[in-house]
C-alpha positions, 0 to 999 in steps of 0.5 A: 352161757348157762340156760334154764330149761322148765320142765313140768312134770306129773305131780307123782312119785319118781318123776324127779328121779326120772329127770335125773336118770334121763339127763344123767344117761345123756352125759347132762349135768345138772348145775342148779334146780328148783322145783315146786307145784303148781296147778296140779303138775309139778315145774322144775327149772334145771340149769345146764349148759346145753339145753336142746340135748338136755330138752332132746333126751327129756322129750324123748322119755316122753317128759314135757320141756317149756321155755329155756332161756339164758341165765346169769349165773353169780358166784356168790360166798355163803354168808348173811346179806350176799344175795341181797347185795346182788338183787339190789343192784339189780334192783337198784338198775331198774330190773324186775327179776323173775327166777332165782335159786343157788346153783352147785359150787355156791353160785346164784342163778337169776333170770329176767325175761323182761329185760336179760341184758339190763341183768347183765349189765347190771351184774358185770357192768358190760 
């Protein structure tokens, strides 16, 4: 199962070159992110697959790591129209999605806290 792990961060120069540094150094990869400001500090969600080694090295470098949590992660194809027709399904199964961004290897990463099984069974049907 992938996770999401927050990260927030100093709204400055090289703190993002130094999530990368850091995670690289501890042999994570970094499958997906997105990044953006809010309320003055910077909030990064990454995807990785081992998040308390991933949360232990960034802790380390002294950088600050929020929630983590499971993720669906969709292989999608890269045309018009493919990430509406798995949000609708989603959407359509009663369940209020709050994270979304593209992975590596043209994946969609989605996130729901309210209700992680209700996306799973609305995606896989399991």
């Amino acid at each position: 199962m992938a996770t999401d792990l927050t990260v927030y961060l100093e709204d400055r120069p090289g703190t993002l070159a130094q999530v990368g540094e850091v995670l690289g150094g501890a042999g994570i990869n970094i499958e997906g992110a997105c990044g953006f400001p809010a309320d003055g500090r910077g909030v990064l969600h990454v995807l990785v697959t081992d998040a308390g080694t991933a949360r232990e090295a960034l802790s380390g470098a002294g950088l600050e790591c929020g929630e983590e949590r499971e993720v669906e992660v969709v292989s999608v194809v890269d045309q018009p129209g493919e990430m509406g027709r798995h949000l609708r399904r989603i959407a359509d199964a009663g369940v209020n999605v709050d994270l979304v961004y593209l992975a590596t290897g043209t994946r969609l990463v989605i996130g729901s806290s309210g209700d992680p099984e209700g996306l799973r069974r609305a995606l896989h049907g399991t």
